[in-house]
C-alpha positions as protocol buffer text, in pm:
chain_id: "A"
residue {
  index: 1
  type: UNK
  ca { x: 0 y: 0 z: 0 }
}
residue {
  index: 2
  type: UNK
  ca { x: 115 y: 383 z: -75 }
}
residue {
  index: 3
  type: UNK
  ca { x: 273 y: 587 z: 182 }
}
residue {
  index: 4
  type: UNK
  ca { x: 60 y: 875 z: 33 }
}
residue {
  index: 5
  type: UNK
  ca { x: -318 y: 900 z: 170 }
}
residue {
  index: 6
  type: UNK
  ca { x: -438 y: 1029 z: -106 }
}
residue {
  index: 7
  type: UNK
  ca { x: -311 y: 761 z: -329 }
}
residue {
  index: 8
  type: UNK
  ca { x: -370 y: 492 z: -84 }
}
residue {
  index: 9
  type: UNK
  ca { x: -740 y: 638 z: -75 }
}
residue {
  index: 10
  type: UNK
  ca { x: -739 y: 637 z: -444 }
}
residue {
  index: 11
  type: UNK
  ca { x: -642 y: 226 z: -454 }
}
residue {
  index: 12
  type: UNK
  ca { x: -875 y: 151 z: -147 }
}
residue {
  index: 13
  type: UNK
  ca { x: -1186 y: 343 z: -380 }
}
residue {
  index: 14
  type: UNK
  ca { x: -1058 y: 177 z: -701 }
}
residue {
  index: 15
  type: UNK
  ca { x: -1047 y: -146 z: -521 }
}
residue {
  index: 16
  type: UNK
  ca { x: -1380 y: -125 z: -372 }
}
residue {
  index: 17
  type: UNK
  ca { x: -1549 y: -8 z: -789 }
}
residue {
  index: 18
  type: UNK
  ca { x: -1367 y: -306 z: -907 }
}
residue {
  index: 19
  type: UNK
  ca { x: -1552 y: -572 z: -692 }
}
residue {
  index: 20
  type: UNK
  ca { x: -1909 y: -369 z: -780 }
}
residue {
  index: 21
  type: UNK
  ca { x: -1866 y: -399 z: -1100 }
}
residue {
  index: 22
  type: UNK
  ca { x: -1750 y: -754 z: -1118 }
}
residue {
  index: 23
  type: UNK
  ca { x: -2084 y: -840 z: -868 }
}
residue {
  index: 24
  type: UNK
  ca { x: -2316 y: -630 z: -1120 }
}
residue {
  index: 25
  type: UNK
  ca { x: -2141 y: -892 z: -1447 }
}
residue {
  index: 26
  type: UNK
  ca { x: -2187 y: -1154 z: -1242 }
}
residue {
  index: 27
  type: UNK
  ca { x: -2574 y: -1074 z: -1213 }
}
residue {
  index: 28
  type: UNK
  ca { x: -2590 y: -971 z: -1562 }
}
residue {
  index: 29
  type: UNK
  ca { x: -2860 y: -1203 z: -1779 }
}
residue {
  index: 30
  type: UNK
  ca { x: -2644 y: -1224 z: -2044 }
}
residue {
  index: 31
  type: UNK
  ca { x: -2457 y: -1503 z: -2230 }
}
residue {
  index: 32
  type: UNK
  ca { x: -2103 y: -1649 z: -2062 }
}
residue {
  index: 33
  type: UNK
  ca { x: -1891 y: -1571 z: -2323 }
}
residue {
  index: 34
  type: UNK
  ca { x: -2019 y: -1191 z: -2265 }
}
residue {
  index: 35
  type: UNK
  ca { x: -1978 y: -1214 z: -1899 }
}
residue {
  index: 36
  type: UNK
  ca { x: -1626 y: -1339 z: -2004 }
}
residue {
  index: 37
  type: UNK
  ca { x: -1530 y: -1053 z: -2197 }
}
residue {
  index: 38
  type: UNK
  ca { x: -1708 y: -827 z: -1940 }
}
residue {
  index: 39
  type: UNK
  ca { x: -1483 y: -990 z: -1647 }
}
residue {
  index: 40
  type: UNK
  ca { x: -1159 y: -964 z: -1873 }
}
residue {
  index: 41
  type: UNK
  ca { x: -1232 y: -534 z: -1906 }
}
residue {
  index: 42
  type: UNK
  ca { x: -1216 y: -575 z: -1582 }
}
residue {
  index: 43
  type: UNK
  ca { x: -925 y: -803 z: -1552 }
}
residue {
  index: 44
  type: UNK
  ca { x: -719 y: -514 z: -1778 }
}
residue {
  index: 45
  type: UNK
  ca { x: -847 y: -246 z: -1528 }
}
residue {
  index: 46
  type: UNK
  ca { x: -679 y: -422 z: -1224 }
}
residue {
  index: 47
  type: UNK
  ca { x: -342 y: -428 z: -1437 }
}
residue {
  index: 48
  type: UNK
  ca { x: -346 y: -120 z: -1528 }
}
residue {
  index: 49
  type: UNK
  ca { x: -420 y: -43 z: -1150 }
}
residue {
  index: 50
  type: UNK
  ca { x: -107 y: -151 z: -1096 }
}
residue {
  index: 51
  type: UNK
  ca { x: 166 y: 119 z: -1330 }
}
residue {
  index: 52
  type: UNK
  ca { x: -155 y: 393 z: -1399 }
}
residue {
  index: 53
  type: UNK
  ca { x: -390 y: 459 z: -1118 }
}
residue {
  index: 54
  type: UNK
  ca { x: -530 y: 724 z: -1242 }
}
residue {
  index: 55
  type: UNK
  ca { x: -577 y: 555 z: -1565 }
}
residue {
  index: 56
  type: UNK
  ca { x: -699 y: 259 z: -1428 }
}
residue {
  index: 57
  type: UNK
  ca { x: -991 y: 483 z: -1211 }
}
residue {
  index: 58
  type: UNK
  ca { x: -1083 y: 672 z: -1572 }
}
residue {
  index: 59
  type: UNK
  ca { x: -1126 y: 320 z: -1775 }
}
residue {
  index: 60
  type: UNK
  ca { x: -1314 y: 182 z: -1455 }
}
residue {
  index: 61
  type: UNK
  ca { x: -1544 y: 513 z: -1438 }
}
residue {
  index: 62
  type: UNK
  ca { x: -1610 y: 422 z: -1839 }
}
residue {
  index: 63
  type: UNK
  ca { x: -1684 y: 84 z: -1778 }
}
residue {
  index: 64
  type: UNK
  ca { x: -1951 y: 143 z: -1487 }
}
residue {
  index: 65
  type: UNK
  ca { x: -2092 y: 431 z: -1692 }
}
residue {
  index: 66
  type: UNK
  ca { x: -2167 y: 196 z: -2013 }
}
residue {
  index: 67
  type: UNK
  ca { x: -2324 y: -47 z: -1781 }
}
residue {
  index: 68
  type: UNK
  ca { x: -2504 y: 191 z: -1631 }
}
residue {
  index: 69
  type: UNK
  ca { x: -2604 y: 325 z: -1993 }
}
residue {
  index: 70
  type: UNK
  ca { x: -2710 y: -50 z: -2100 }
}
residue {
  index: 71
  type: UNK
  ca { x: -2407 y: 29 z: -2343 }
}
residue {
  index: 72
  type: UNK
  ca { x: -2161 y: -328 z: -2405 }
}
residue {
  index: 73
  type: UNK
  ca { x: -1860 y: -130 z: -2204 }
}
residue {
  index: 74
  type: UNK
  ca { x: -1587 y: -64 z: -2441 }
}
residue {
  index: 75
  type: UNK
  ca { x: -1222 y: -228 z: -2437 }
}
């Protein structure tokens, strides 16, 4: 964990998205393979968690927004 707060904030919010949004795939009535692809988006997100936080927090904000939006998210 990150001496900074901020960042360790950042990474404990992050975290916390990231296991929403793979409980609201998991509950999605769609076919496996699409849960599949859903879960690897989500997959990249936690790798790029770990060089890009920031990054990682924007592509995971995208993600829950298409969801949201009834929108396939976008790779």
């Amino acid at each position: 964990m990150p001496d900074d707060p901020e960042v360790a904030a950042l990474y404990a919010l992050v975290a916390e998205r990231l296991k929403q949004a793979h409980a609201r795939v998991h509950a999605l009535h769609v076919s496996a393979e699409a849960k599949t692809a859903l879960a690897r988006q989500l997959l990249i997100v936690t790798e790029t968690a770990k060089r890009d936080l920031p990054e990682a927090a924007r592509r995971l904000s995208r993600f829950v927004h298409d969801l949201d939006e009834g929108h396939p998210p976008r790779g």
